[in-house]
FIDREN-27874 format. One line per field, with one value per residue (C-alpha): residue number from 1; x, y, z; chain. Coordinates in steps of 0.25 Angstrom, whole numbers, plus 5000, padded with zeros to 4 digits. Layout:
num = c(NUM;...)
X = c(X;...)
Y = c(Y;...)
Z = c(Z;...)
chaine = c(A;...)
***
This chain:
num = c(1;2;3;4;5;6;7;8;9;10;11;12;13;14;15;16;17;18;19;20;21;22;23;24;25;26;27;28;29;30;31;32;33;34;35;36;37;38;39;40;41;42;43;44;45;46;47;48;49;50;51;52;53;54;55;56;57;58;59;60;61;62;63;64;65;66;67;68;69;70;71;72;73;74;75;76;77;78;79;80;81;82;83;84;85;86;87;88;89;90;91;92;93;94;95;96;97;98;99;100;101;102;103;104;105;106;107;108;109;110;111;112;113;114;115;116;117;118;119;120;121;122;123;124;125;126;127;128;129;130;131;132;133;134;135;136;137;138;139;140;141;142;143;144;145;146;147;148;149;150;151;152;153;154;155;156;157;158;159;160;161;162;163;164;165;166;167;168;169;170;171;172;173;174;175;176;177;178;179;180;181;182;183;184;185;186;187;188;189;190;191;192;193;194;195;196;197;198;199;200;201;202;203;204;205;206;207;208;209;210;211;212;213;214;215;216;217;218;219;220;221;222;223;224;225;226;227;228;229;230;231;232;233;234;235;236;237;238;239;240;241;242;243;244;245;246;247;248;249;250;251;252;253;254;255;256;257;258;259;260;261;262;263;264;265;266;267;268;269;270;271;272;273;274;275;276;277;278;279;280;281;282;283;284;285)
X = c(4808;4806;4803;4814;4823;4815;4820;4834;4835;4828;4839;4850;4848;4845;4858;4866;4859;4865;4878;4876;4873;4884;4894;4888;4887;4904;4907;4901;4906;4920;4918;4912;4923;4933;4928;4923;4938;4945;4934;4934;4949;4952;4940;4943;4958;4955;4943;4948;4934;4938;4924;4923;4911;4903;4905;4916;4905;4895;4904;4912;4898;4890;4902;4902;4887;4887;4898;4889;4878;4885;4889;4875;4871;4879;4877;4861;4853;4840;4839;4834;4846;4852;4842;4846;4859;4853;4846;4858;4868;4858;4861;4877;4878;4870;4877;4890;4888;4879;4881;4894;4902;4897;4898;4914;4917;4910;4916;4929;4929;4923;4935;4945;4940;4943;4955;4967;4958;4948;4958;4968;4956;4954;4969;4963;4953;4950;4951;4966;4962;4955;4967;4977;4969;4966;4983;4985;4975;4982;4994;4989;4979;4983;4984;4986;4993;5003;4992;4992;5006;5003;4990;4998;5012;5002;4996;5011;5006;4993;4991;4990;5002;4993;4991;5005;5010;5000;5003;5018;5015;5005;5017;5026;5016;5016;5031;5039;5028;5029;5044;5043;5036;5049;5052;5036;5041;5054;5046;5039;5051;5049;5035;5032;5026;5035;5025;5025;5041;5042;5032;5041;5054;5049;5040;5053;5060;5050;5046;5058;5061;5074;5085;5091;5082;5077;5088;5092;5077;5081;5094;5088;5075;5085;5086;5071;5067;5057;5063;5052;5057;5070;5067;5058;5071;5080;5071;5069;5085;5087;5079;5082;5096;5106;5118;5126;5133;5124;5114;5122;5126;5114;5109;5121;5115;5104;5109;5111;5097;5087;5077;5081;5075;5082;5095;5090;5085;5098;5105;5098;5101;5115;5117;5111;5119;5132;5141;5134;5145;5138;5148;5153;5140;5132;5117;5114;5106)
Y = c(5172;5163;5150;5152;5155;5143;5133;5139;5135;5123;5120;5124;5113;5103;5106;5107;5095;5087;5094;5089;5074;5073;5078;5067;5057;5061;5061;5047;5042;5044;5038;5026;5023;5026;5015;5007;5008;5004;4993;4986;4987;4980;4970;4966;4965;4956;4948;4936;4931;4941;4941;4955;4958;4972;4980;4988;4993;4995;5002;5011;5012;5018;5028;5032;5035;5042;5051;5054;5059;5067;5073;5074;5079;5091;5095;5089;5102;5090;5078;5072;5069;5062;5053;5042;5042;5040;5028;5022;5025;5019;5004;5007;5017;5007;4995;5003;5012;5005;4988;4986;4995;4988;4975;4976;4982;4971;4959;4965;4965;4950;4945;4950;4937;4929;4918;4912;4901;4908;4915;4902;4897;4908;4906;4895;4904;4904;4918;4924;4936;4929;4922;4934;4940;4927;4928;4942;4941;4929;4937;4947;4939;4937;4925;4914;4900;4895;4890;4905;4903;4890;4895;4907;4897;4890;4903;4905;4895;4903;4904;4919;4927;4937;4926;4921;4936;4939;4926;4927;4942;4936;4926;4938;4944;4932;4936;4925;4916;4913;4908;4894;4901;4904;4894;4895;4910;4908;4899;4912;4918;4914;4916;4921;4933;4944;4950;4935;4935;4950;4945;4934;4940;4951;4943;4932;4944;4943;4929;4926;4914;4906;4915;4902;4901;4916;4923;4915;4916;4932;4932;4926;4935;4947;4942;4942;4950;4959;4971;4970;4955;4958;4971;4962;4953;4963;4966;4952;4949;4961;4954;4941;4940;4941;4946;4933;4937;4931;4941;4953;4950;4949;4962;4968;4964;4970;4982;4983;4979;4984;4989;5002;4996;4983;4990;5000;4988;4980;4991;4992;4978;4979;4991;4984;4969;4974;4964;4969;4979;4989;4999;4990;4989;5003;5004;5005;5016)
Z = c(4874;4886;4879;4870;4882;4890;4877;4877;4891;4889;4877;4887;4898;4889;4883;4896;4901;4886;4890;4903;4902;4891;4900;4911;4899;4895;4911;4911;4896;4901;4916;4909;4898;4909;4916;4907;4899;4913;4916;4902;4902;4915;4914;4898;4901;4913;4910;4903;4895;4885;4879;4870;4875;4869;4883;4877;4865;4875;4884;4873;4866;4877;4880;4865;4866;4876;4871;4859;4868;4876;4862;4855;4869;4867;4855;4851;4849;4855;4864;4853;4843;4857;4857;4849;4857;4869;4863;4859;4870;4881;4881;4877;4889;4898;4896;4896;4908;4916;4914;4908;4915;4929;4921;4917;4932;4939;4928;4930;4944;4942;4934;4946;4953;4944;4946;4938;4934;4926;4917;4916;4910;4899;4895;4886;4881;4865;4865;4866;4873;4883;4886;4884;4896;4904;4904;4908;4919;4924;4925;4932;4941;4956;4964;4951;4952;4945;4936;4930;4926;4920;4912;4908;4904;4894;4889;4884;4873;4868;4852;4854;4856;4865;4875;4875;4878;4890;4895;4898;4901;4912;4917;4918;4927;4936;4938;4943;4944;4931;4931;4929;4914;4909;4898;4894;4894;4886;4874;4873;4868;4856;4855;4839;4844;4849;4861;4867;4865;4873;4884;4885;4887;4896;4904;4908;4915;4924;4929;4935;4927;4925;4921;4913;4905;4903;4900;4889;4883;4884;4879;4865;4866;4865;4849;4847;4834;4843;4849;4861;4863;4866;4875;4883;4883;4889;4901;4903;4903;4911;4922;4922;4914;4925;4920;4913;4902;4890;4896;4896;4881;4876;4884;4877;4864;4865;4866;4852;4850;4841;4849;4859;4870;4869;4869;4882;4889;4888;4890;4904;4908;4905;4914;4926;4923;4931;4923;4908;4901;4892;4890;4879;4872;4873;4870;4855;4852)
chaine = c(A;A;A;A;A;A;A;A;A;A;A;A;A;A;A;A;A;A;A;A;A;A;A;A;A;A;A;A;A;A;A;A;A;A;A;A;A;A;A;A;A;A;A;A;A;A;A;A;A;A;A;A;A;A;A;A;A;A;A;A;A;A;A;A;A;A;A;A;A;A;A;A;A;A;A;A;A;A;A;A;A;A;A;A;A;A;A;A;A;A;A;A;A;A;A;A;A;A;A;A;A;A;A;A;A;A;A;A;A;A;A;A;A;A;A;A;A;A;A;A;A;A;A;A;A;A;A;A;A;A;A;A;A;A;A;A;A;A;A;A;A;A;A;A;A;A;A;A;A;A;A;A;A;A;A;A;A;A;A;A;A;A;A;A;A;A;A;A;A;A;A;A;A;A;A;A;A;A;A;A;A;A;A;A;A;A;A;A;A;A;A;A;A;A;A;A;A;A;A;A;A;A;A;A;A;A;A;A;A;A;A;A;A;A;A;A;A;A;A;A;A;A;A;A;A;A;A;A;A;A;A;A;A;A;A;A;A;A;A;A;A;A;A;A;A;A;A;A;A;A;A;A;A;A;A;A;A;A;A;A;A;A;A;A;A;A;A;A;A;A;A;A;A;A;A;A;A;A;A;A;A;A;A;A;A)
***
């Protein structure tokens, strides 16, 4: 009677022990792909090499493993059939939890020191992505030259349609720094991709280029076969139009567009142009 009760007991804290390390193991399975999700993200989003590495599989896999144990542990009537598991989620956990982890921290940490020059340089890149990133994290990078605007101006050229897009959305980051782009920006207009010619639009209400020669571009953007073109068109005109009469009548002929967005935008921008009329032209529904 004793031993069997010694072995129940026995059985007992060996199970609450397994219940105990898998709720450790689930409490740091879900700290670690929380931080490892928020690392990964900003250091893969900001480092401009691109290089697709196999972190992420060493990362995710050592989280999927050890969420497997914590199951088996749970439910294994013996150590033994966890075994295997342990054996195999070793070298994934320890290179996720202990040397990756640190790793990404500290590379992403070393990427903040790095200047417009080194990601100028990865606008050339062979590898699109590379330079898709090289040309966000100029946008967004403090303390650039007018060499940014330029590396970026050229990037408007890229073969890929990816590039061109990040490129222009990067310029309209740099505000009205990048005014002097607004013919470069206006070619772009008739780019053969449609997300290009929506960057475009949207990002020249927001430079601060010349009127002239905008708002024209804007006018004749309004046609585009692309509902989020013309959209992108509105809000540009709205801030950069004025109110001349070849801007109010194209504002009013958009509110017989398509798209409802298109007619609720102009329809905006009407009502705060105090010489637009709309009473004569009500919103199409």
């Amino acid at each position: 009677m004793n031993q069997d009760w010694t072995t129940m007991e026995k059985s007992g804290l060996l199970r609450c022990m397994r219940l105990s390390l898998g709720g450790m193991a689930l409490t740091g399975l879900g700290l670690c792909s929380c931080m490892s999700t928020m690392v990964q993200d900003g250091y893969w989003n900001r480092e401009p090499n691109g290089t697709v590495t196999k972190k992420p599989i060493y990362v995710f896999g050592g989280a999927i493993s050890d969420l497997a144990i914590v199951f088996q542990s749970a439910n294994a009537r013996d150590e033994s059939s966890i075994g295997g598991l342990l054996i195999f989620d070793f070298p994934l956990s320890l290179a996720a939890d202990v040397v990756l982890l640190p790793l990404c921290i500290y590379e992403q940490i070393e990427r903040t020191t790095w200047k417009e020059g080194e990601f100028i340089v990865r606008l050339g890149d062979p590898d699109k992505e590379v330079r898709s990133r090289a040309a966000s994290a100029l946008g967004q990078l403090e303390g650039t030259t007018q060499a940014t605007v330029e590396a970026l101006t050229k990037a408007l050229d890229d073969e890929n349609a990816g590039v061109r897009s990040t490129a222009i959305q990067a310029l309209g980051w740099l505000g009205t720094r990048s005014a002097g782009v607004g013919p470069a920006i206006v070619r772009r207009l008739g780019d053969p991709d449609y997300s290009v010619r929506a960057m475009a639009a949207g990002t020249l209400g927001r430079i601060g280029a010349d009127p002239s020669l905008v708002t024209p571009a804007l006018i004749e953007a309004l046609r585009d076969p692309e509902g989020q073109v013309r959209y992108r068109a509105v809000v540009a005109l709205a801030k950069t139009g004025g109110d001349s009469q070849p801007v109010i009548e194209a504002l009013q002929r958009a509110l017989h567009d398509d798209y409802l967005s298109v007619r609720e935008e102009a329809q905006r921008a009407l009502e705060k142009l105090p010489s637009a009329s709309t009473s004569s032209v009500p919103l199409q529904q």
